[in-house]
Residue, then its C-alpha position, 0 to 999 in steps of 0.5 A: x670367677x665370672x664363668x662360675x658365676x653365670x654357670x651358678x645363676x644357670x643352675x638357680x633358673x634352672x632349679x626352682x625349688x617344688x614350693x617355687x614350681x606349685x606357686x608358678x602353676x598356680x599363678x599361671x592357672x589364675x592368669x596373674x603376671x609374674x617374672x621369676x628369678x628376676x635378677x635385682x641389684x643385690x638379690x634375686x626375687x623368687x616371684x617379682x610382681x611389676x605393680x605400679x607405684x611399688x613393685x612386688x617382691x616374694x622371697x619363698x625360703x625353705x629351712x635354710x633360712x631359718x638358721x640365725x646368719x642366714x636370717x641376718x642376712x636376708x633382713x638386712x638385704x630386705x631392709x635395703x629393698x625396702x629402702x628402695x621402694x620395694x613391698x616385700x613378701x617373706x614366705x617360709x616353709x619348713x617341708x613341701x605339702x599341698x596345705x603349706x602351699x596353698x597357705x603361701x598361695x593365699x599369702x601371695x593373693x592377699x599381697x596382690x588385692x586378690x582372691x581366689 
């Protein structure tokens, strides 16, 4: 069960999804520290922002996400991250476009004190 697993979270490190891969560039063309597909005890971040005193998390789902038990589950496992001291940034699109990505951009500068 352990070889499906890694070869799981291999293939999630090796296919962010295009939202994911737009908002990596544009962190990177801003010069704004990130890690990605960071690994926490019951979750793995999208984006995590090492900030000091309460880390950054940013959670950015697509359609799935949107069904009733899929949303169960991702509130109740935030909750927790919260619990623990985590700022939580929930990110939702429903189709990839340019505009959508640049609303999400913006939605992660603001978490971060930032602008563009």
């Amino acid at each position: 069960m352990s070889a499906q697993r890694s070869d799981w979270r291999e293939r999630l490190h090796a296919n962010p999804s295009r939202m994911e891969q737009e908002l990596a560039i544009n962190l990177e063309h801003d010069r704004i520290h990130y890690l990605t597909q960071v690994e926490i005890p019951v979750a793995t971040a999208d984006f995590y922002f090492p900030l000091e005193p309460r880390p950054l998390i940013v959670f950015v789902d697509g359609r799935v996400h949107l069904k009733r038990s899929q949303s169960i589950k991702d509130e109740e496992l935030r909750t927790l991250l919260r619990k623990r001291g985590y700022r939580i940034l929930e990110l939702y699109y429903e189709v990839y476009t340019d505009k959508r990505r640049d609303q999400l951009y913006e939605e992660i500068l603001d978490s971060l004190g930032r602008t563009r």
